[in-house]
N, CA, C and O atoms as a Tripos MOL2 file, in Angstrom:
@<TRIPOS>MOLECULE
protein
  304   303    76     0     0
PROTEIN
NO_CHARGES

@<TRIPOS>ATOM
      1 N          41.0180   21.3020  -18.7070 N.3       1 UNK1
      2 CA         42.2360   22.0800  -18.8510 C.3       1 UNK1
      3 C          41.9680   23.3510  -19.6440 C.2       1 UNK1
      4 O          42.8420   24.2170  -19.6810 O.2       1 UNK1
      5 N          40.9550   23.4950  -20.2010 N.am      2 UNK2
      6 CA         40.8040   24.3460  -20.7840 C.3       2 UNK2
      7 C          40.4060   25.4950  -20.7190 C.2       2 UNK2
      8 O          39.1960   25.6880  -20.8410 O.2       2 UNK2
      9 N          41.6830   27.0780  -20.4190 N.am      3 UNK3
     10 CA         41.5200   27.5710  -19.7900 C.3       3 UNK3
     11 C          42.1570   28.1630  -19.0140 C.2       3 UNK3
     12 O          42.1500   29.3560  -18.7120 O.2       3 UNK3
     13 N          43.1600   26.7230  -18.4050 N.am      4 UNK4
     14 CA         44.0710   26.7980  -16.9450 C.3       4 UNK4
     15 C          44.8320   27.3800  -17.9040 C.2       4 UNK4
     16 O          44.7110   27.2460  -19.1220 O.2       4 UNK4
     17 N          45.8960   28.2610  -17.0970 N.am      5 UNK5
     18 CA         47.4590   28.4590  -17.1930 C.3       5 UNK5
     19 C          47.8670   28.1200  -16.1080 C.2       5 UNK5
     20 O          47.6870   28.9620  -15.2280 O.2       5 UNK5
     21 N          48.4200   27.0830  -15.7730 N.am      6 UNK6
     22 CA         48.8350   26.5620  -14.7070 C.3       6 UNK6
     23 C          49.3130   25.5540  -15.1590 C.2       6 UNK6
     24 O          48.6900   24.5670  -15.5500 O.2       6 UNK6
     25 N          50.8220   25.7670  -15.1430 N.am      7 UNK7
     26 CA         51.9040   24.6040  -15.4240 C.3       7 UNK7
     27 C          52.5960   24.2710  -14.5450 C.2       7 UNK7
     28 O          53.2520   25.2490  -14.1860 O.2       7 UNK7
     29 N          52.9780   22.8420  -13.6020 N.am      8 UNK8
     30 CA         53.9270   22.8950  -12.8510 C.3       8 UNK8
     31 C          54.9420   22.1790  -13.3480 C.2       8 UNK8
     32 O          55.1370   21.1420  -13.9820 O.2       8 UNK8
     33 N          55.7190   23.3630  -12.6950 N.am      9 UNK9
     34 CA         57.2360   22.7760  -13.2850 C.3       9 UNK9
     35 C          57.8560   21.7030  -12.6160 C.2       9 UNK9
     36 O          58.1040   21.9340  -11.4330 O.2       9 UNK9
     37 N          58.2230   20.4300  -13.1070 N.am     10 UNK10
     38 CA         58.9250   19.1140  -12.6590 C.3      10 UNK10
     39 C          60.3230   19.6370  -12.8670 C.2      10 UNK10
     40 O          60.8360   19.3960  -13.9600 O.2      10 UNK10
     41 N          60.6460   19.9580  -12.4470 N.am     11 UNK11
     42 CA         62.6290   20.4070  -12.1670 C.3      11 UNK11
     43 C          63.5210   19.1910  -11.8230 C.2      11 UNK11
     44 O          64.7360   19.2930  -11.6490 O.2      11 UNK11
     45 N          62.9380   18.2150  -11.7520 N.am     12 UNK12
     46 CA         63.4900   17.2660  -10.9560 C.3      12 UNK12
     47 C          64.5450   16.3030  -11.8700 C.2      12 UNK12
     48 O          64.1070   16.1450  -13.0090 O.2      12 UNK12
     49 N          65.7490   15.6720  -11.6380 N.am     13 UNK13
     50 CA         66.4420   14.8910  -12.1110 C.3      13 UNK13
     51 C          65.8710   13.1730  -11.6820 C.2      13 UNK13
     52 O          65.9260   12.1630  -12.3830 O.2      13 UNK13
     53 N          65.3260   13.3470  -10.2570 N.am     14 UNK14
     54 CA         65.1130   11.9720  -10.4550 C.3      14 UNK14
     55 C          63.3610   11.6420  -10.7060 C.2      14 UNK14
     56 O          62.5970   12.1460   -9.8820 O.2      14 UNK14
     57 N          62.7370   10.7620  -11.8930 N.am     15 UNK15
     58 CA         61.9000   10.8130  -12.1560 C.3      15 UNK15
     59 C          60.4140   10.5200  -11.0320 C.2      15 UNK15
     60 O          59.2640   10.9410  -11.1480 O.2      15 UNK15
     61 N          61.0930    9.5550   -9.8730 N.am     16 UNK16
     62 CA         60.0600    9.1570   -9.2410 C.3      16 UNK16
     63 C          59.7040   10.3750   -8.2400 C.2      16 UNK16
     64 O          58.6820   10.3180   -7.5570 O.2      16 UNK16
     65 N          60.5010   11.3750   -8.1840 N.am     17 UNK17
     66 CA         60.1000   12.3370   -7.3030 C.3      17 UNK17
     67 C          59.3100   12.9100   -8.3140 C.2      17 UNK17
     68 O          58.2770   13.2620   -7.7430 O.2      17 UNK17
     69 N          59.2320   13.2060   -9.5610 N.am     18 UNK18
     70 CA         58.5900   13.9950  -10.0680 C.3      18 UNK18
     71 C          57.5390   13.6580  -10.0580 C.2      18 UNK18
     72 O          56.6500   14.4570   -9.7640 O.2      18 UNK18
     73 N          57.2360   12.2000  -10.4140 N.am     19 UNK19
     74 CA         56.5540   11.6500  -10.8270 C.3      19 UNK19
     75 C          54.8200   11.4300   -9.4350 C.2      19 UNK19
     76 O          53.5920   11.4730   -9.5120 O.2      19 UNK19
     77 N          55.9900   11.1860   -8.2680 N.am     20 UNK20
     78 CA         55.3480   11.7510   -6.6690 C.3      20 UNK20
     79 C          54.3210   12.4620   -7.2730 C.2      20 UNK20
     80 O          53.1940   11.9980   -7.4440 O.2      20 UNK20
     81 N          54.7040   13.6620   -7.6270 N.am     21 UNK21
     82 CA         54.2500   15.0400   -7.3070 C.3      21 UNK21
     83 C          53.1960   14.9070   -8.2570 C.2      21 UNK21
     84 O          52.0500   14.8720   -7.8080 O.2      21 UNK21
     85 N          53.3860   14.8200   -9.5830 N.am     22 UNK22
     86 CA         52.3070   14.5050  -10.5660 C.3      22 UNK22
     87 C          51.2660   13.6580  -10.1090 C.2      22 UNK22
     88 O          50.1310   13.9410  -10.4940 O.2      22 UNK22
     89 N          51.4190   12.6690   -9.3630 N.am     23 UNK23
     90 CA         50.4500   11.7210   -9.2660 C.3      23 UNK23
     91 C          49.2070   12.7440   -7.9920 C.2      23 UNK23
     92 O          48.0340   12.5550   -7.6690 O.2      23 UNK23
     93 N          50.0950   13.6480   -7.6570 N.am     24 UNK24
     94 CA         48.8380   14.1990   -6.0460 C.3      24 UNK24
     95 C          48.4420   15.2160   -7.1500 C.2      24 UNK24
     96 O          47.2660   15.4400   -6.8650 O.2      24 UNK24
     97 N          48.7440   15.9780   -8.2690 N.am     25 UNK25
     98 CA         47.9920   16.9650   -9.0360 C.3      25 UNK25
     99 C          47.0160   16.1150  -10.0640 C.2      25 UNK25
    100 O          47.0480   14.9470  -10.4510 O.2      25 UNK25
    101 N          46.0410   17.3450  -10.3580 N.am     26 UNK26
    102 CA         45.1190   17.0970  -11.3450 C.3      26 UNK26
    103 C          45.0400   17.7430  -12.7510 C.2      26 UNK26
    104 O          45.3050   18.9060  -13.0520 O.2      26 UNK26
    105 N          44.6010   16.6940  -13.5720 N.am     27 UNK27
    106 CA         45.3770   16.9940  -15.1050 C.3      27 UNK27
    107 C          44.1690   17.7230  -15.5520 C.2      27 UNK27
    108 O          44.1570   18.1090  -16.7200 O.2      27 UNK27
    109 N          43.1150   17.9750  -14.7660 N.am     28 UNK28
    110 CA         41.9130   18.8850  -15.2840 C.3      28 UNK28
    111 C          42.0930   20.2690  -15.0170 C.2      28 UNK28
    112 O          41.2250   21.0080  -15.4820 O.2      28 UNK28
    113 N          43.3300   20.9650  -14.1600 N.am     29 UNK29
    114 CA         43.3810   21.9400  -14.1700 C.3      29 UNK29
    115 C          44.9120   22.6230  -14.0120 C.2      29 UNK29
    116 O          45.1850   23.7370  -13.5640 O.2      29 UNK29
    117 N          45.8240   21.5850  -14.5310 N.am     30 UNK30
    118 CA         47.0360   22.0090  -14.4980 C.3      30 UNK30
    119 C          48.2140   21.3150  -15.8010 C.2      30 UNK30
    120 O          48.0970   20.1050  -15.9960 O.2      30 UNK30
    121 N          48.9500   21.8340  -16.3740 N.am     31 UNK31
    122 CA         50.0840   21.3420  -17.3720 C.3      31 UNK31
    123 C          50.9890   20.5860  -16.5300 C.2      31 UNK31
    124 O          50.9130   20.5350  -15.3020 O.2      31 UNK31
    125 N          51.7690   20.0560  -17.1840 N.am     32 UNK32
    126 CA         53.3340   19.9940  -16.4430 C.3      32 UNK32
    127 C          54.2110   20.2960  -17.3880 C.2      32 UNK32
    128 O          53.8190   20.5460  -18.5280 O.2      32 UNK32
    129 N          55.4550   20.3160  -17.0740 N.am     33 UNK33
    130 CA         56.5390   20.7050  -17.5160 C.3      33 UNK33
    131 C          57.5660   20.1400  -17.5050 C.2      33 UNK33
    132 O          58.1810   20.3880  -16.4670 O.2      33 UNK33
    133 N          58.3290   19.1580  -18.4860 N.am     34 UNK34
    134 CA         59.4730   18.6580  -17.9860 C.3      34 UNK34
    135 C          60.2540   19.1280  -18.6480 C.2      34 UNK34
    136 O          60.0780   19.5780  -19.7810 O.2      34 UNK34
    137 N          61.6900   19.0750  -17.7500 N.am     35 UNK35
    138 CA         62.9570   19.5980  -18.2110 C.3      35 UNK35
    139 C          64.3170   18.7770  -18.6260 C.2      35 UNK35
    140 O          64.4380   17.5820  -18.3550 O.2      35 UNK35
    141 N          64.9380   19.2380  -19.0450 N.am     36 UNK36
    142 CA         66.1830   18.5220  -19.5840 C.3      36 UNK36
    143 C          66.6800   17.8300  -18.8240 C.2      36 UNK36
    144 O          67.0660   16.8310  -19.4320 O.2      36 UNK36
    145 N          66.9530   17.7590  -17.5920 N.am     37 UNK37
    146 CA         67.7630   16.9330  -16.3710 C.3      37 UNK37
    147 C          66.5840   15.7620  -16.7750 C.2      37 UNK37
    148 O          66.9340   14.7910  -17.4460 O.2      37 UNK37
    149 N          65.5020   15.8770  -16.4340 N.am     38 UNK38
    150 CA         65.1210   14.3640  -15.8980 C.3      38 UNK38
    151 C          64.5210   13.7010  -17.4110 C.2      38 UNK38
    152 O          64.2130   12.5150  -17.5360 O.2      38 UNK38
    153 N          64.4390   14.6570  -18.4330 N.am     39 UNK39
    154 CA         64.2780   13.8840  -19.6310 C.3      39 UNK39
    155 C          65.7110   13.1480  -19.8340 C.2      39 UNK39
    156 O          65.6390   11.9210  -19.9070 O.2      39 UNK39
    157 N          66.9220   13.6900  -19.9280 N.am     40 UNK40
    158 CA         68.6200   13.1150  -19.9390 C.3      40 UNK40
    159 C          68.3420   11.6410  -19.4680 C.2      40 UNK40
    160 O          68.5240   10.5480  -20.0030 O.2      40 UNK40
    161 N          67.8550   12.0210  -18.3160 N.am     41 UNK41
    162 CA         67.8080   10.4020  -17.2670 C.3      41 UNK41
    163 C          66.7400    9.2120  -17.5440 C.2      41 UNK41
    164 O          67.0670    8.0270  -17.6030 O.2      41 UNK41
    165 N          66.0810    9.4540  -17.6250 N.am     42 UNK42
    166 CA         64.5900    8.8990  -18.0880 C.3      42 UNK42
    167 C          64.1440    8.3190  -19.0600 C.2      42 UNK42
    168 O          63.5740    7.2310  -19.1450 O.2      42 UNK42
    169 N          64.5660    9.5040  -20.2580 N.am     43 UNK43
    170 CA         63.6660    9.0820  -21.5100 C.3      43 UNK43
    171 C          62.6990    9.6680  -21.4680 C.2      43 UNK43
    172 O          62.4060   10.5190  -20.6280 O.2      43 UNK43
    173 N          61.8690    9.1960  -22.6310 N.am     44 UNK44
    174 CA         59.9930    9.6070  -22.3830 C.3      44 UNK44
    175 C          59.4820    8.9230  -21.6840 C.2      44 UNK44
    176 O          58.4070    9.4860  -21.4750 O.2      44 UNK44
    177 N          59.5040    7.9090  -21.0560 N.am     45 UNK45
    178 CA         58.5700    7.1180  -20.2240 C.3      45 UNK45
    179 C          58.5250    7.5490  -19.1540 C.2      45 UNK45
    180 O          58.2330    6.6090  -18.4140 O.2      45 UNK45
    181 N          58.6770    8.7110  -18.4280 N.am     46 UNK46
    182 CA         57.7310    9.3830  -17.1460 C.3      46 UNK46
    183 C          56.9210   10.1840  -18.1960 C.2      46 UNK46
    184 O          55.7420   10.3980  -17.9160 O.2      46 UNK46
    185 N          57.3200   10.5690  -19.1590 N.am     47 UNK47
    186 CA         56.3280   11.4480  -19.8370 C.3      47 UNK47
    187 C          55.0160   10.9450  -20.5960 C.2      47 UNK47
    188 O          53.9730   11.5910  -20.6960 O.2      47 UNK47
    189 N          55.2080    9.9570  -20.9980 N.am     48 UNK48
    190 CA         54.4130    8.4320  -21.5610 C.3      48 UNK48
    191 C          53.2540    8.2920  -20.2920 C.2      48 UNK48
    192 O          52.0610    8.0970  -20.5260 O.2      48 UNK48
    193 N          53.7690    8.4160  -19.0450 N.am     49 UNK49
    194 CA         52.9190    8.0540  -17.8020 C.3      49 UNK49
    195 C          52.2390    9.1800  -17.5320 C.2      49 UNK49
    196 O          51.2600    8.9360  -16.8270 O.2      49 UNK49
    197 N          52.3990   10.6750  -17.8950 N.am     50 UNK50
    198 CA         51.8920   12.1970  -17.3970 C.3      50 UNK50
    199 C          51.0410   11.8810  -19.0050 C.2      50 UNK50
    200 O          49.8780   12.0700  -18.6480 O.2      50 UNK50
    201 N          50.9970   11.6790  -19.8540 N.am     51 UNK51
    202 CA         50.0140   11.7110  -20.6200 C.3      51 UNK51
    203 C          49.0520   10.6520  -20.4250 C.2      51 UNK51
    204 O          47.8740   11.0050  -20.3680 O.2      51 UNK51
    205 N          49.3330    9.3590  -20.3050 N.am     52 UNK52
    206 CA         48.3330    8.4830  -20.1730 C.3      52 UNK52
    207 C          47.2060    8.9640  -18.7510 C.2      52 UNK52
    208 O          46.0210    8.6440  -18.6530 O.2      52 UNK52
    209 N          47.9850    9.7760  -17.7960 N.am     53 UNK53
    210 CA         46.5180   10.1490  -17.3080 C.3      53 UNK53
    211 C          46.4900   11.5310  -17.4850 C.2      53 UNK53
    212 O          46.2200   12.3100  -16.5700 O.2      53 UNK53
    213 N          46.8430   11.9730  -18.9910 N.am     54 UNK54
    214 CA         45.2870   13.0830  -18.9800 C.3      54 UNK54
    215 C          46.1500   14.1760  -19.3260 C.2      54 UNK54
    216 O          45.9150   14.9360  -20.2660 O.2      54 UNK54
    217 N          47.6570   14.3000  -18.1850 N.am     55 UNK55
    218 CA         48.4170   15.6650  -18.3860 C.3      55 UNK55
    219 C          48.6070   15.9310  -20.0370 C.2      55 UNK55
    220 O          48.6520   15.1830  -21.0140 O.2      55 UNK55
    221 N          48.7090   17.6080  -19.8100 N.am     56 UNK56
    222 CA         48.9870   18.3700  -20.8760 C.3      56 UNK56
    223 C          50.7590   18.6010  -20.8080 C.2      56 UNK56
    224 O          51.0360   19.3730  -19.8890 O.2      56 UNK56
    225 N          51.7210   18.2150  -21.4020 N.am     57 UNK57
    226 CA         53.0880   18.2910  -20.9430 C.3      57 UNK57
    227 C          54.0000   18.8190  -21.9130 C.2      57 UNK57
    228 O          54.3420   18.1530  -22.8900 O.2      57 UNK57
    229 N          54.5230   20.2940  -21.6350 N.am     58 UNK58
    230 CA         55.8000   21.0920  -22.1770 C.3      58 UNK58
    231 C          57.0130   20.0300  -22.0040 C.2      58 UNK58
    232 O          57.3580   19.5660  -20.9170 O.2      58 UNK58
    233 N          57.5370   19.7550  -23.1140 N.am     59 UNK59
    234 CA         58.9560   19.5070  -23.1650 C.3      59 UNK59
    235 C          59.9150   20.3800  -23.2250 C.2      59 UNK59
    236 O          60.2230   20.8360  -24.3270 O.2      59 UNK59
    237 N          60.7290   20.8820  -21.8080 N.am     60 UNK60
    238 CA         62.0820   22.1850  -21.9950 C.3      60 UNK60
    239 C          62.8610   21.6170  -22.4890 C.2      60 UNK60
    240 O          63.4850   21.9180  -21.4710 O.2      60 UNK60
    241 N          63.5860   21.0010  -23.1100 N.am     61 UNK61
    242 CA         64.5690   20.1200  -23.3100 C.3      61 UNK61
    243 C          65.8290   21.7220  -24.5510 C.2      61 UNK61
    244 O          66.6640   21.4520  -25.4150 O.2      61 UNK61
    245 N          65.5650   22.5910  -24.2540 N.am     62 UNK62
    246 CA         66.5230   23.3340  -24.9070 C.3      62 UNK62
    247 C          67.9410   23.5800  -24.2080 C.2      62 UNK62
    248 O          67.9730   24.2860  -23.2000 O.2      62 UNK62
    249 N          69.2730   22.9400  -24.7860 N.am     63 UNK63
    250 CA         70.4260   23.6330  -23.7460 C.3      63 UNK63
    251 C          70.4950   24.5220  -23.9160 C.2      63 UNK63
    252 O          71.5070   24.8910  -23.3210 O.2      63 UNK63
    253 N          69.8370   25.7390  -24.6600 N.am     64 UNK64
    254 CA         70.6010   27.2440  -24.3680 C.3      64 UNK64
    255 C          69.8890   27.8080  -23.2610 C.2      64 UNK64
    256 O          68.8200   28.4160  -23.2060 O.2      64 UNK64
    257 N          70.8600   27.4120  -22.2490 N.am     65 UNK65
    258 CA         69.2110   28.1430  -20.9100 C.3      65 UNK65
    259 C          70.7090   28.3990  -19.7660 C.2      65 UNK65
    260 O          71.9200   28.4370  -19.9840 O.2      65 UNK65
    261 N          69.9550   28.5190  -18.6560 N.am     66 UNK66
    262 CA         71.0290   29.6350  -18.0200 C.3      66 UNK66
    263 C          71.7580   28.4200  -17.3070 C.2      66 UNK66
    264 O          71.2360   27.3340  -17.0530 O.2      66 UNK66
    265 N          72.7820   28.7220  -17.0900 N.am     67 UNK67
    266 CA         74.2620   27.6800  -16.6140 C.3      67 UNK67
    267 C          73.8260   26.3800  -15.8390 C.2      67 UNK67
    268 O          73.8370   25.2150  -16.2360 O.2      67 UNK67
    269 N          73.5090   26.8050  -14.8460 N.am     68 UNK68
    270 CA         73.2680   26.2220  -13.8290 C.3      68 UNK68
    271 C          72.1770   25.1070  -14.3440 C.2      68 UNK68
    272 O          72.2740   24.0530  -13.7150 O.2      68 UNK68
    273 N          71.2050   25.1170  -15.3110 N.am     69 UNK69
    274 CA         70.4560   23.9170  -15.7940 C.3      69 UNK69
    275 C          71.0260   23.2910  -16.4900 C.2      69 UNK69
    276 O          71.1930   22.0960  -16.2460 O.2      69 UNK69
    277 N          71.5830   23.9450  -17.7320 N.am     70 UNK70
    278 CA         72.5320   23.2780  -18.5540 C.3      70 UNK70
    279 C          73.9710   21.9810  -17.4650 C.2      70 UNK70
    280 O          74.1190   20.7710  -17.6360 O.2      70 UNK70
    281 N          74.4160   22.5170  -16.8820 N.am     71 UNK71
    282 CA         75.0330   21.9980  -15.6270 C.3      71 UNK71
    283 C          74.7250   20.3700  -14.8670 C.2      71 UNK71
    284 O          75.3000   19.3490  -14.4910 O.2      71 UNK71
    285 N          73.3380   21.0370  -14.9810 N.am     72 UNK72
    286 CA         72.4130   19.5930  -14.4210 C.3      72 UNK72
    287 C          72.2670   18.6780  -15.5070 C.2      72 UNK72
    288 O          72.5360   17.4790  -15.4380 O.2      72 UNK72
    289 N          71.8350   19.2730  -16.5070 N.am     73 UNK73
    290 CA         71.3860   19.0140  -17.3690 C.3      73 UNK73
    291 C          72.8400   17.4700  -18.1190 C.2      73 UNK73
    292 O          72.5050   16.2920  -18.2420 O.2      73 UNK73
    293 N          73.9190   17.8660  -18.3800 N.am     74 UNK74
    294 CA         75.1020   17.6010  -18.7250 C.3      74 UNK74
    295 C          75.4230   16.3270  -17.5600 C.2      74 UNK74
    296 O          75.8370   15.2270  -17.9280 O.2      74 UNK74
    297 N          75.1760   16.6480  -16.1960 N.am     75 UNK75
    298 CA         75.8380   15.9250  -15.3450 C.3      75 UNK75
    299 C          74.6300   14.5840  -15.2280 C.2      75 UNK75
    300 O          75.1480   13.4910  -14.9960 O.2      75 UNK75
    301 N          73.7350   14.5890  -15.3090 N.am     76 UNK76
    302 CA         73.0220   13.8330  -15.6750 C.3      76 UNK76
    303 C          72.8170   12.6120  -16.2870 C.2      76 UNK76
    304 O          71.6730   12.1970  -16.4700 O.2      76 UNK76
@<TRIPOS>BOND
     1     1     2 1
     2     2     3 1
     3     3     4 2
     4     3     5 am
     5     5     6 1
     6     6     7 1
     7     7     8 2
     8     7     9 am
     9     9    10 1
    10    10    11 1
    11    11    12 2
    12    11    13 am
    13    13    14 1
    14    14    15 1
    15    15    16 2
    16    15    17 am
    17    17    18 1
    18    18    19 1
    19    19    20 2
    20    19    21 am
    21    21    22 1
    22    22    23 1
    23    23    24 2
    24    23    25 am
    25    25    26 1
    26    26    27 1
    27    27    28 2
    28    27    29 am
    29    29    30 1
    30    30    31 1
    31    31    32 2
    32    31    33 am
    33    33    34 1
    34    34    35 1
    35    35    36 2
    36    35    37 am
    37    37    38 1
    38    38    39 1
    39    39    40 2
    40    39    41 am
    41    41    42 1
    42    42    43 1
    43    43    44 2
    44    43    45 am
    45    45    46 1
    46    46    47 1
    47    47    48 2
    48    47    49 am
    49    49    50 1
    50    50    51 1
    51    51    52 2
    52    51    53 am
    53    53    54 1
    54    54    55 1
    55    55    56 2
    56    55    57 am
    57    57    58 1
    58    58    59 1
    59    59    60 2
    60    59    61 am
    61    61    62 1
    62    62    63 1
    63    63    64 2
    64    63    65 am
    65    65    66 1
    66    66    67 1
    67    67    68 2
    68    67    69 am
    69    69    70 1
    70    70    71 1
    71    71    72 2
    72    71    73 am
    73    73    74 1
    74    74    75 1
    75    75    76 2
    76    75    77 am
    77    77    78 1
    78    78    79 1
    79    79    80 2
    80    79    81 am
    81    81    82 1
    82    82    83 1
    83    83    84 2
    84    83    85 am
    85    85    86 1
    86    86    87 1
    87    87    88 2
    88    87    89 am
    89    89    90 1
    90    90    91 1
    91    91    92 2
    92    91    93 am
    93    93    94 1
    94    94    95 1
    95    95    96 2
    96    95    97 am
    97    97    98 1
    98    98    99 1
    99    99   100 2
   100    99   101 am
   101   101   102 1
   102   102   103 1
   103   103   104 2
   104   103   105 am
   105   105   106 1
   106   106   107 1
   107   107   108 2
   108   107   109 am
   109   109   110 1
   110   110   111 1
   111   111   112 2
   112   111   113 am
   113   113   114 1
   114   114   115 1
   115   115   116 2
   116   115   117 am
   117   117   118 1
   118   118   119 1
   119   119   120 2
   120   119   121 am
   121   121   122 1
   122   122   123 1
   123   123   124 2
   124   123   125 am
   125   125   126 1
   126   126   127 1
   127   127   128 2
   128   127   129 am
   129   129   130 1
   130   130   131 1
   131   131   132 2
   132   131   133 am
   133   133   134 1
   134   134   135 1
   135   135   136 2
   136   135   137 am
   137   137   138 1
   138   138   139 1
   139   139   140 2
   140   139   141 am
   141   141   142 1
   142   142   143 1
   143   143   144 2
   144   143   145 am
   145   145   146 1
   146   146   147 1
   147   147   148 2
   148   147   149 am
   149   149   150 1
   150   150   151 1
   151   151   152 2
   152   151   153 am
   153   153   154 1
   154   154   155 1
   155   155   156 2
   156   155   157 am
   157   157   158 1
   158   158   159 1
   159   159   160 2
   160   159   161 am
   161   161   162 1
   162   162   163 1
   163   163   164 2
   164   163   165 am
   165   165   166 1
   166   166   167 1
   167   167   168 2
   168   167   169 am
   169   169   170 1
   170   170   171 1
   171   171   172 2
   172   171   173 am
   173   173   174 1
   174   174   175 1
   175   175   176 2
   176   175   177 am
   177   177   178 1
   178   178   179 1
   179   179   180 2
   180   179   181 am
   181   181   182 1
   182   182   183 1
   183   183   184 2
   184   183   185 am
   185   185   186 1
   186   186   187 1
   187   187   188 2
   188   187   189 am
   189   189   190 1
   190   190   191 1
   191   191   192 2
   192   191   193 am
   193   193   194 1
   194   194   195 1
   195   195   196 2
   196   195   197 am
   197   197   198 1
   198   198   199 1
   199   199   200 2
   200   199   201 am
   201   201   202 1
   202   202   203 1
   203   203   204 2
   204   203   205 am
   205   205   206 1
   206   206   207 1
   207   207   208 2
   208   207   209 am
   209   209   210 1
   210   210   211 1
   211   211   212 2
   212   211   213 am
   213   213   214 1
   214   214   215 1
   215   215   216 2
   216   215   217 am
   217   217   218 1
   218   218   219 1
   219   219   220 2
   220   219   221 am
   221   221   222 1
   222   222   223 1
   223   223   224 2
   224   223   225 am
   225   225   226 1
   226   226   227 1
   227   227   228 2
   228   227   229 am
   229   229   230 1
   230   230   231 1
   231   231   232 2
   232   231   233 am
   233   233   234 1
   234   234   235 1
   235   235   236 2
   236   235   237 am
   237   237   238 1
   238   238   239 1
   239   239   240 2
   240   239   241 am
   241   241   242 1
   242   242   243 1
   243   243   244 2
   244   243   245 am
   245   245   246 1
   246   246   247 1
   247   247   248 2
   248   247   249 am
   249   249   250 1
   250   250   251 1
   251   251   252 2
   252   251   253 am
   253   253   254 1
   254   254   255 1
   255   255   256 2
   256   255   257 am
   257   257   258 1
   258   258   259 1
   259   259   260 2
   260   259   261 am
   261   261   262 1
   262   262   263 1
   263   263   264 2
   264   263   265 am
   265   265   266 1
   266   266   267 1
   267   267   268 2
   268   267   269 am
   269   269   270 1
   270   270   271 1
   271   271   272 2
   272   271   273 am
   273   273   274 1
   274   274   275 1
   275   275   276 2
   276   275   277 am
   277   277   278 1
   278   278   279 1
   279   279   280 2
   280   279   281 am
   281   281   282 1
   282   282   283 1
   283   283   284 2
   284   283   285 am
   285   285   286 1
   286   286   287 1
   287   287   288 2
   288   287   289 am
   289   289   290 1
   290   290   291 1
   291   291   292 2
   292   291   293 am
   293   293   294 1
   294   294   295 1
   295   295   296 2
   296   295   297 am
   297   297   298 1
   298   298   299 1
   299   299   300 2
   300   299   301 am
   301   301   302 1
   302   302   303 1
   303   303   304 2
@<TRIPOS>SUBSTRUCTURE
     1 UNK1         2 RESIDUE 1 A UNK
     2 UNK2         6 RESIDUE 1 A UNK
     3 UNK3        10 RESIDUE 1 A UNK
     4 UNK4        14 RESIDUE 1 A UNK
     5 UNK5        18 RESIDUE 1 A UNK
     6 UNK6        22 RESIDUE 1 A UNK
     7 UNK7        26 RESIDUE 1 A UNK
     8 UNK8        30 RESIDUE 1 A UNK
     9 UNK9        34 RESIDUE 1 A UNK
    10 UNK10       38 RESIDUE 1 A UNK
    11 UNK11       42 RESIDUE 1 A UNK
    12 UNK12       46 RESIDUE 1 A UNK
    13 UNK13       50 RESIDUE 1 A UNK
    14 UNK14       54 RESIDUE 1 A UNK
    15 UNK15       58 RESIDUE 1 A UNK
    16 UNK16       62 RESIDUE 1 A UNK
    17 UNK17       66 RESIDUE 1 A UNK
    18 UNK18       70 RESIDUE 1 A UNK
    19 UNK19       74 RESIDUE 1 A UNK
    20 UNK20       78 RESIDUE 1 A UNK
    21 UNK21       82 RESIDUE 1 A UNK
    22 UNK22       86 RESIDUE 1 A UNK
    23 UNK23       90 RESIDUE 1 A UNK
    24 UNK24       94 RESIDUE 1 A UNK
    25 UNK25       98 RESIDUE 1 A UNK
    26 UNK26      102 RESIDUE 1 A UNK
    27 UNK27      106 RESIDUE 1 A UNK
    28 UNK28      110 RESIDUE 1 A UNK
    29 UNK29      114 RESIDUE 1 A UNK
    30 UNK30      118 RESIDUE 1 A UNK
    31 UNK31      122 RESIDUE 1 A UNK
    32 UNK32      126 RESIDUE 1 A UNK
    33 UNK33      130 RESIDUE 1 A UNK
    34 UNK34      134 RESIDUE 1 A UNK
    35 UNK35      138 RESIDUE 1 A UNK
    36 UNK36      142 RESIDUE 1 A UNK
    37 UNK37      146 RESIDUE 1 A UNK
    38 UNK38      150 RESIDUE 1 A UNK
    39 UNK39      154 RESIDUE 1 A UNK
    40 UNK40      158 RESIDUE 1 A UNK
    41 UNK41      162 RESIDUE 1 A UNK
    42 UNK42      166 RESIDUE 1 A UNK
    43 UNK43      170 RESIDUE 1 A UNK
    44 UNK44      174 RESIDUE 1 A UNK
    45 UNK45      178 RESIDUE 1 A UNK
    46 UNK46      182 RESIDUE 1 A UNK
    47 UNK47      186 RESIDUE 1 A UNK
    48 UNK48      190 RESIDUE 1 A UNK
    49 UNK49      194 RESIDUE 1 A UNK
    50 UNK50      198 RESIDUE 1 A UNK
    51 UNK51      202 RESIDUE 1 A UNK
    52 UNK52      206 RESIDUE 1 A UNK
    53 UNK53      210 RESIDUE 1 A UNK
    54 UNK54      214 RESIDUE 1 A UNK
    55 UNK55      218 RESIDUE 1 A UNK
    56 UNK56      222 RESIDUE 1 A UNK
    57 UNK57      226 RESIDUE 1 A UNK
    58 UNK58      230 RESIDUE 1 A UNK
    59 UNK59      234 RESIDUE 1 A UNK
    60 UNK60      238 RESIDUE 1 A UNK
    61 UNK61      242 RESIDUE 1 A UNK
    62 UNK62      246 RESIDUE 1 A UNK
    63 UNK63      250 RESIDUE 1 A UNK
    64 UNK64      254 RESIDUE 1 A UNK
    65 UNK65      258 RESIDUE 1 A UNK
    66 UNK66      262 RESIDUE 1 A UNK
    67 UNK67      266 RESIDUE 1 A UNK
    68 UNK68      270 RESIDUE 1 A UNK
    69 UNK69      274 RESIDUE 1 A UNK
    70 UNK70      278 RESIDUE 1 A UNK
    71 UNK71      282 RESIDUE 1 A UNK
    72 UNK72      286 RESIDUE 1 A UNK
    73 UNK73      290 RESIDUE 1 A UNK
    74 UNK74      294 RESIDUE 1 A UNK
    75 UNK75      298 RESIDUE 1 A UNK
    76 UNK76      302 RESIDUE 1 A UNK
């Protein structure tokens, strides 16, 4: 990882889609990113699972962000 700037963003509310997606990337050359919707839903334990293999992982979890996340974020 060291090196990459390459974060993908998990946008996702429901964790197993995110979680999909994480599992086909590689934690040797990419971050992830999770956001407030699917942390709301979840918890840490998709995030618990992106570290145990390897990912480097941003927590967005800020509500001051533009409507429409906050939105998700809330309905969640």
């Amino acid at each position: 990882m060291a090196g990459s700037k390459v974060i993908i963003a998990l946008d996702f509310a429901n964790p197993m889609r995110a979680l999909a997606l994480a599992d086909r990337l590689d934690p040797r050359v990419c971050a992830l990113k999770v956001g407030q919707e699917m942390f709301v839903v979840a918890g840490p334990e998709p995030v618990r699972w992106m570290v145990q293999r390897g990912f480097r992982v941003f927590l967005d979890l800020k509500f001051h962000d533009i409507p429409n996340t906050v939105a998700q974020a809330c309905a969640a």
